[in-house]
N, C-alpha and C positions, 0 to 999 in steps of 0.2 A: 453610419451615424456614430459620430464620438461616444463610450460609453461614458455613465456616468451613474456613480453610485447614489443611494437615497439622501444620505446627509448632507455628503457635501453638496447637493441639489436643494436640498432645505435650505442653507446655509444663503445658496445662490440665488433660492429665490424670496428668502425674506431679506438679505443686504445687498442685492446688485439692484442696479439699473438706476441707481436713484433713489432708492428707496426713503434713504434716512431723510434728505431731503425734503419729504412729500409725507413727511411725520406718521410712518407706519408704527413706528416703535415706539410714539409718542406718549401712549397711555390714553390717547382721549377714548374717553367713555360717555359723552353723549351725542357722537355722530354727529357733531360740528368739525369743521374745517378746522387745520391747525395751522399749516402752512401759514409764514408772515410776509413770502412774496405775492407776488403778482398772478403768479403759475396755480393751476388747477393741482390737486393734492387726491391719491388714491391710499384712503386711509384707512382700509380696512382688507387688503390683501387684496388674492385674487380664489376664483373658485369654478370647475364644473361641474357638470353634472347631466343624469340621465343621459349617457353613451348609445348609441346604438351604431350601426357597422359603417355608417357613411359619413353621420352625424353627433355634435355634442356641443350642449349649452355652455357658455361662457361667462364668468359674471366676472364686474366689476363692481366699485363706488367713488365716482370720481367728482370730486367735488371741486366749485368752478371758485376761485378767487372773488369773484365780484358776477352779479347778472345772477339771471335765472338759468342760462341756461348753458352746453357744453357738448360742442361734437367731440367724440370718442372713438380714436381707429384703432381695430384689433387686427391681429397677427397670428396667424400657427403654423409654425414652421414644423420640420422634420431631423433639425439639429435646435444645439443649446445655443450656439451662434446666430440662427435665425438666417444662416445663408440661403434658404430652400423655404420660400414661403408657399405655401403650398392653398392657402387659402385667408382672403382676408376685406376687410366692409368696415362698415360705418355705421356708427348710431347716433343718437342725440338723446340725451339725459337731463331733466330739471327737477325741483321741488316734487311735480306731479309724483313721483314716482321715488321719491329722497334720493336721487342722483347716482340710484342703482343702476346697473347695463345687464340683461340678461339677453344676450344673443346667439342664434344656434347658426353654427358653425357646419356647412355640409361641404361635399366633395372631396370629403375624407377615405381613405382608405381602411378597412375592414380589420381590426385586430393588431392596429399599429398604436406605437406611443408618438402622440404631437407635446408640442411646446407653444405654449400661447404668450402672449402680453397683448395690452392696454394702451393707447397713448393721448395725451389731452393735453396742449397749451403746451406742446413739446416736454412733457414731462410723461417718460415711461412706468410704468406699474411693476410691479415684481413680474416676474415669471413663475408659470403655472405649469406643471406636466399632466396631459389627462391620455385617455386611453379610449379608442373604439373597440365597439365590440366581435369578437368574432364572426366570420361569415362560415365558415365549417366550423367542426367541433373540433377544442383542443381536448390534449390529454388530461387537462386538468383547471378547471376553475376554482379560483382562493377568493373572499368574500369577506372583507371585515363587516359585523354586527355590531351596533352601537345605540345607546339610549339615553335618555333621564339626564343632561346634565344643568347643573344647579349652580349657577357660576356663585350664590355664595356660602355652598356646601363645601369647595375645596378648590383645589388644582386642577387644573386640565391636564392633567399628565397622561392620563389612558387617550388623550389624542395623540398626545406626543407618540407615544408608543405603538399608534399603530402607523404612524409616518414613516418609521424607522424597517417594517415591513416592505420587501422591494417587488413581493410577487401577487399584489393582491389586484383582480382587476376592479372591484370599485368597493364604498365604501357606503352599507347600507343602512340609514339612520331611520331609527323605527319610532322617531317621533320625542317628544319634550324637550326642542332642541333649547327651549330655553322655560324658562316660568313667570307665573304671570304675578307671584304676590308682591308685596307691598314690604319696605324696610320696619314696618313696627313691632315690636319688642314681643315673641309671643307668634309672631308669624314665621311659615315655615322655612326654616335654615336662617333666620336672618340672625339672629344673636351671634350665629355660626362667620356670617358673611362679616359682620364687625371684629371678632378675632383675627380673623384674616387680612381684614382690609380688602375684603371683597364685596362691597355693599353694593345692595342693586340701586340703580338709577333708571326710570328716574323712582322718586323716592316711596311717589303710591303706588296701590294696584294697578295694572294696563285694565285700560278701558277706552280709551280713543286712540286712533292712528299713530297719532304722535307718541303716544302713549308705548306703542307695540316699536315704531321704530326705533327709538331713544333704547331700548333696551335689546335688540336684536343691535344695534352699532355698537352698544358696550359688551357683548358676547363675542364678536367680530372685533373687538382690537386685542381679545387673547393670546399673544404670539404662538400657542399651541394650537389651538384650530385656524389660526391662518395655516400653520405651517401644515396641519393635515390635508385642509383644503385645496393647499397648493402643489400636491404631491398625486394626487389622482381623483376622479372623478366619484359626488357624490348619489348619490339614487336616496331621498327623501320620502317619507308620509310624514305629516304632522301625528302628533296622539292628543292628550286632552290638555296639555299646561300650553300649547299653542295659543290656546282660548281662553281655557278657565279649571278648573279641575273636577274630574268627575265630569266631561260636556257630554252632554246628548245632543240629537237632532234639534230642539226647539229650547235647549237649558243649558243647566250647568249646576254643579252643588256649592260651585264659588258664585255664584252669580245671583243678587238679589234687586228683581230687577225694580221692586217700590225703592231702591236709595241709587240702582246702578243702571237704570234706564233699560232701553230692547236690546234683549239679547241676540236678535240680528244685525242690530245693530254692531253690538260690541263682535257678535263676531265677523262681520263683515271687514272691519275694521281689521282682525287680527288675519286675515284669511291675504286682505290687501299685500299685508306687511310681509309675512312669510312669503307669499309669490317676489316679490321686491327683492329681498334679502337671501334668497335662496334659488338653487341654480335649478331650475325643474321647467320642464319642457310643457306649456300650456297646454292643454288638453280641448279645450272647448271655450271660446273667447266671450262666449253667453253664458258659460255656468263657470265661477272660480271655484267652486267647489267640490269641482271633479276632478279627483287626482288618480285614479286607480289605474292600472296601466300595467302592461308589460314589455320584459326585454328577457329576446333569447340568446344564450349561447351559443351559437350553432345549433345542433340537434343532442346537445349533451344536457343543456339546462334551460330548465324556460323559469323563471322569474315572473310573479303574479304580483305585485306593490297596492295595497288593500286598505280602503278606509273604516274602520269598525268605530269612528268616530262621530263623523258630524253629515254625513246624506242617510244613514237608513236607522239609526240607533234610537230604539223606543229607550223609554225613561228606565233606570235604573230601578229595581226592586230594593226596598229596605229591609233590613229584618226586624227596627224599630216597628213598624206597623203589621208585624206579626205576634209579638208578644204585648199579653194583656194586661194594661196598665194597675188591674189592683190583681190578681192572681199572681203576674210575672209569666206564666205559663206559655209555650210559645205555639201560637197557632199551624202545625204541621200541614193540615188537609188544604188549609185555603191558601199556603203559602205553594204545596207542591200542585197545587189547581193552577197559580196563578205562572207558576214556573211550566208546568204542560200547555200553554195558550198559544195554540199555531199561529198563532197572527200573529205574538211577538218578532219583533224585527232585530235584528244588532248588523246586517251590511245593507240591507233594502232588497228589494225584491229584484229592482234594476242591476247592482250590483252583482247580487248574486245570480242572475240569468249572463251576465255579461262573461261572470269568471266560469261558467260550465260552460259557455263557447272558448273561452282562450283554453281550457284544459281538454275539449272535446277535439277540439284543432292541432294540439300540438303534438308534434312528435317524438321532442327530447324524450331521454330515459329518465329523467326528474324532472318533478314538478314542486318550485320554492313557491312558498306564500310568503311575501315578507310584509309583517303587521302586527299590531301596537300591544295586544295581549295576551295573556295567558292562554292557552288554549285547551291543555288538558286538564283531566279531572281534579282539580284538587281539590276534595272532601274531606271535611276534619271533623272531629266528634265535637257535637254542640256544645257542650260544656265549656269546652275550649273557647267558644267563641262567642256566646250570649249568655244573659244572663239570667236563664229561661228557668224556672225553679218548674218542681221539688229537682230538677238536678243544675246543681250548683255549679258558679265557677271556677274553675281549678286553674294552677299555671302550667304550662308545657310540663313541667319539671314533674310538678305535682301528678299530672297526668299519665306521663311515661313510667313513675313508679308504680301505678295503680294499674296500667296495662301490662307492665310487666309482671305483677304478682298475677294478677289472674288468666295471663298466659300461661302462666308457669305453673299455674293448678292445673289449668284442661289439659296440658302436655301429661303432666303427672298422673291424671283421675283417668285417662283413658288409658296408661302405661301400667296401673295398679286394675284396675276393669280387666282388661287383657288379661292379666296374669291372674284374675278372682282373686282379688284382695281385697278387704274391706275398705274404705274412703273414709278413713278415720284420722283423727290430726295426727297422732301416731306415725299410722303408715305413712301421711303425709309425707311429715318432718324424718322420716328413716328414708323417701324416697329423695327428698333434695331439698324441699318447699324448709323458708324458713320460719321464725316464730311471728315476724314481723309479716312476713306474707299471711299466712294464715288469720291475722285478724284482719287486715285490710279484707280479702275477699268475704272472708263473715261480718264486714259494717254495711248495714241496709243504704248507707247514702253510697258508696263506692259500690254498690251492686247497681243504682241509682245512674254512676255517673256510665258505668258500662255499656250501659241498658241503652241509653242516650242514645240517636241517630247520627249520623253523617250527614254536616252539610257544607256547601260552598265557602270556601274563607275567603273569597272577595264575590260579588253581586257585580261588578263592574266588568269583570274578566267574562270568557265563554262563559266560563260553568250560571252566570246569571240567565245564559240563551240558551237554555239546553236544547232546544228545537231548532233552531238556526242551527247550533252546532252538528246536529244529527241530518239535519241537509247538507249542510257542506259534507261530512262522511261519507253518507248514503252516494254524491255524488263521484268524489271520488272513487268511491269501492266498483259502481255501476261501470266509472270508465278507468277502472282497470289500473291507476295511475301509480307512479312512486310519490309519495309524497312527503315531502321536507317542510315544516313549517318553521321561521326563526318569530321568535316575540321578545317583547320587550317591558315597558310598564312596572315588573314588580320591585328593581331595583335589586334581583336578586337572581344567581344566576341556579337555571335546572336544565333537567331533560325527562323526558317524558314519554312514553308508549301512549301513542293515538290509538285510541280503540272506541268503536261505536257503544250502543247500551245491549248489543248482546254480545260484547267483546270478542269482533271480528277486527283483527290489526288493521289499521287507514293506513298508519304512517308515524312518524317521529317527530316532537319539537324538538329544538337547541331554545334557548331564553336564553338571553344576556344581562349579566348583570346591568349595574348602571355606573357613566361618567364619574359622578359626586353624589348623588342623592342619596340617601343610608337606609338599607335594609332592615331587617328585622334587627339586627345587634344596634340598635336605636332603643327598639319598642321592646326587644327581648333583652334587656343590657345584664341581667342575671342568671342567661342561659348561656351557657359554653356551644359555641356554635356548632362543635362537629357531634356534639349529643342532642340537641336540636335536628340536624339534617340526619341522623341516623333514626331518630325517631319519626322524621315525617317521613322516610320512606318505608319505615314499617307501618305507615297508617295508610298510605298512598300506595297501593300494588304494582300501580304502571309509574313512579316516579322513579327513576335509575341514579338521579343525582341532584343534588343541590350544595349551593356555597351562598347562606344567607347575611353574610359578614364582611365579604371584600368589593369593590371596584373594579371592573375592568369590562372587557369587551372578548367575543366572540368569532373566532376565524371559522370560517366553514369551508371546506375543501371536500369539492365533488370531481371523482370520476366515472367511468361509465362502470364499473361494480360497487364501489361506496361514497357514502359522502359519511366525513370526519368532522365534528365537532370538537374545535381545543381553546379552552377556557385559559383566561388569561389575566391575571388581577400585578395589582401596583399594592405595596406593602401601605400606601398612603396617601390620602389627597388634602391632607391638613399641614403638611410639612415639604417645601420647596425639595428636600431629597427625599430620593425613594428610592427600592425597586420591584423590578417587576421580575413574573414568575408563568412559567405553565405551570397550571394545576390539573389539567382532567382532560381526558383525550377520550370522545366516546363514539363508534360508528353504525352507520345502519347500513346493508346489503339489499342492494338491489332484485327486482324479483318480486314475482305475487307469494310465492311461501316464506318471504322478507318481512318488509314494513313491519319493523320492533328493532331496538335497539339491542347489539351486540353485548350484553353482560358480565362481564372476567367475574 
């Protein structure tokens, strides 16, 4: 097979075959036809997904000049020339379905790279490269991680970027592949999206079909996620902007349903769209709403793909209905009663009996969960986060000064105790402590804010399911497993030490920042970010890292001793140049005296 390097392959397969002709590069952003001949028009690239060693889905969107409807014949060959077809069939595409083709592709060979295309009304599609999955173990499997993007938060450049990667075998998107709000002034990123000239279409909120496609087609004519798309295969879960934001099982916190009708409705609607629009292998032809599934490596990596969204997720907890409306004071007892409630659900019972057989079955040396949120502990001191009186709210800033000064005493008063010296401001100030410290920890409200508890800085994330969480642990540790989990959701990139509630090591996150969507240097815009992530891992014990500031995506590289997490960010998604950078390279070792991350 002729080699052929990653770009000029991008190159190939967003301007050959026809392409310009069939108005790829057109701009159209509401999934109408542009094409002004006669000939059917594929205007939104091409794409795979979910790989396995024989098999792999194939998408197109091939839209007919005239009629409802449109036979579609596909191709995968084993060169770029297409002399060696090695497998290939027919579909039929109309309105029913907005003239999407998802078809899976078998009689493939185990761990090879194929070439596909599309063809309709004698009009060829770009060309696509995907990949099967191993049938033995290699030496080594590479993994891009991706989340959150906001087409009118920025640029798609961290797609680009990872197209330009030539050894990854697929490409794991943990969900928002796009959002559900509305252009009004006020709503989120949209002020963002009109700077740019990235406005969403169509112009309200998604809430009918049409609604969801119209904006999954204007995502789809990005030449940067075509061109990812078309470069290797993608492995999908939806998270909550698929839907609505904040979704649960039977809601949503965007969703109100006396002005916006049944929220099965709307999300049946969004659940339709995504299967259409996106290359994912049906699971069950009676329920759309089962997507969890796995794919192995060989015996080197088994992959778990997990819904923490929309089949087993009880309702969100608030913290507004924990604090009292004329005190302020914040209900501790009934909030951590309602947080210990073993019935709580966050993946379903179904769910989770399902993934203790795929992890009781398997044999790889790792076991990935790949899924929508946070997973480890992250607990912040209340203050920080309600506005729960008599202790008051402070800002980060405000806070790390005041954790610092009365660090810096118990260091000192146990240094001065040791050596029988009196605790007097004195010896204080002759041992380090300065003058500024010393009245901080002598004001009754900063003893106040100390004193204050740890609790969850999102309700939406595990730490809202601390029971589910400690099932899935409990289950893992039982069967003995390595385990990797990637999340996504915060917009913000960490890593984390998995540890149960009597801190016994499970296993390791990697989280990936996000596409476009903006993290905390949004909502923290007067905190210096690497003083921010220095102080949340002084509050956080098991967090090893965080970059609450930049964009990008998440490469994960496992072999049969470690799997390598290396964080990846773009200087910019508001500016057509950029560039991109490693920033952070972290590993975990294989092994039951393992499961925690490697430290420098």
């Amino acid at each position: 097979m002729p080699s052929i390097d990653r770009r000029n392959f991008i190159r190939h397969a967003i301007l050959g075959s026809g392409v310009l002709a069939s108005g790829l590069l057109s701009g159209c952003n509401d999934g109408s036809a542009t094409a002004s001949s006669k000939a059917a028009s594929f205007t939104h690239g091409v794409a795979s997904g979910d790989p396995l060693t024989d098999r792999v889905i194939l998408w197109a969107r091939a839209v007919p000049a005239s009629g409802n409807s449109l036979n579609v014949t596909w191709e995968v060959a084993s060169d770029t020339a297409f002399s060696t077809i090695v497998s290939k069939g027919e579909a039929n595409t109309d309105a029913s379905r907005d003239y999407t083709v998802n078809v899976d592709a078998s009689g493939l060979t185990a761990g090879t790279d194929y070439y596909y295309r599309f063809t309709a009304d004698n009009v060829v599609s770009p060309v696509g490269k995907t990949r099967t999955l191993p049938q033995t173990s290699p030496d080594e499997v590479k993994l891009a991680v991706l989340c959150c993007a906001n087409y009118p938060a920025g640029f798609f450049h961290v797609y680009a970027e990872v197209a330009k990667h030539n050894d990854l075998f697929a490409a794991l998107h943990l969900g928002d592949y796009l959002y559900e709000y509305s252009t009004d002034i006020g709503q989120y990123e949209a002020a963002e999206g009109i700077k740019l000239g990235r406005v969403s279409v169509p112009a309200n909120e998604l809430l009918t079909l049409a609604d969801y496609r119209q904006r999954y087609a204007q995502y789809r004519s990005d030449p940067d996620l075509q061109a990812l798309h078309a470069t290797l295969p993608f492995i999908c879960i939806w998270d909550d902007h698929e839907v609505a934001n904040n979704t649960w099982k039977d809601g949503a916190e965007n969703h109100t349903p006396a002005t916006e009708g049944d929220f099965s409705l709307r999300r049946a609607a969004a659940v339709k769209a995504w299967r259409e629009w996106l290359p994912v292998r049906e699971q069950d032809a009676t329920n759309p709403l089962l997507i969890y599934r796995s794919f192995d490596f060989g015996t080197l990596l088994s992959l778990h793909m997990l819904d923490t969204r929309l089949v087993g997720r009880d309702k969100q907890l608030d913290y507004a209905n924990y604090i009292d409306p004329i005190t302020s004071t914040f209900d501790a007892s009934t909030f951590n009663a309602n947080m210990a409630d073993p019935t709580r659900q966050l993946m379903g019972t179904e769910q989770t009996a399902w993934l203790q057989g795929q992890l009781a079955a398997s044999t790889a040396t790792w076991q990935l969960l790949g899924q929508q949120i946070l997973m480890g502990k992250m607990y912040l001191p209340l203050p920080l986060l309600t506005p729960a009186m008599p202790n008051p709210t402070v800002s980060f800033a405000q806070y790390g000064v005041i954790a610092t000064a009365f660090t810096t005493y118990k260091t000192l008063s146990a240094q001065l105790t040791a050596a029988g010296t009196p605790l007097t401001p004195a010896n204080l100030l002759a041992a380090g402590m300065t003058a500024a410290q010393l009245t901080i920890v002598n004001d009754p409200t900063n003893q106040a804010i100390i004193a204050a508890p740890n609790i969850p800085y999102n309700l939406d994330a595990w730490d809202g399911y601390t029971v589910a969480r400690e099932t899935l642990f409990s289950m893992a540790r039982l069967l003995d497993k390595n385990l990797l989990v990637v999340s996504g959701d915060s917009h913000n990139a960490w890593a984390n030490d998995l540890q149960d509630k009597d801190g016994n090591p499970i296993g390791v996150e990697f989280a990936t920042s996000s596409i476009t969507s903006p993290g905390f240097e949004e909502y923290l815009p007067n905190m210096k970010p690497a003083e921010l992530a220095a102080n949340l891992m002084q509050w956080i014990p098991t967090l090893a890292y965080a970059n609450t500031s930049q964009r990008g995506y998440l490469v994960l590289s496992v072999t049969a001793t470690e799997a390598k997490a290396n964080w990846y960010f773009v200087s910019s998604v508001k500016t057509n140049t950029y560039t991109a950078t490693l920033e952070k390279s972290l590993t975990t070792l294989a092994g039951a005296g393992q499961r925690k991350l490697v430290r420098s």
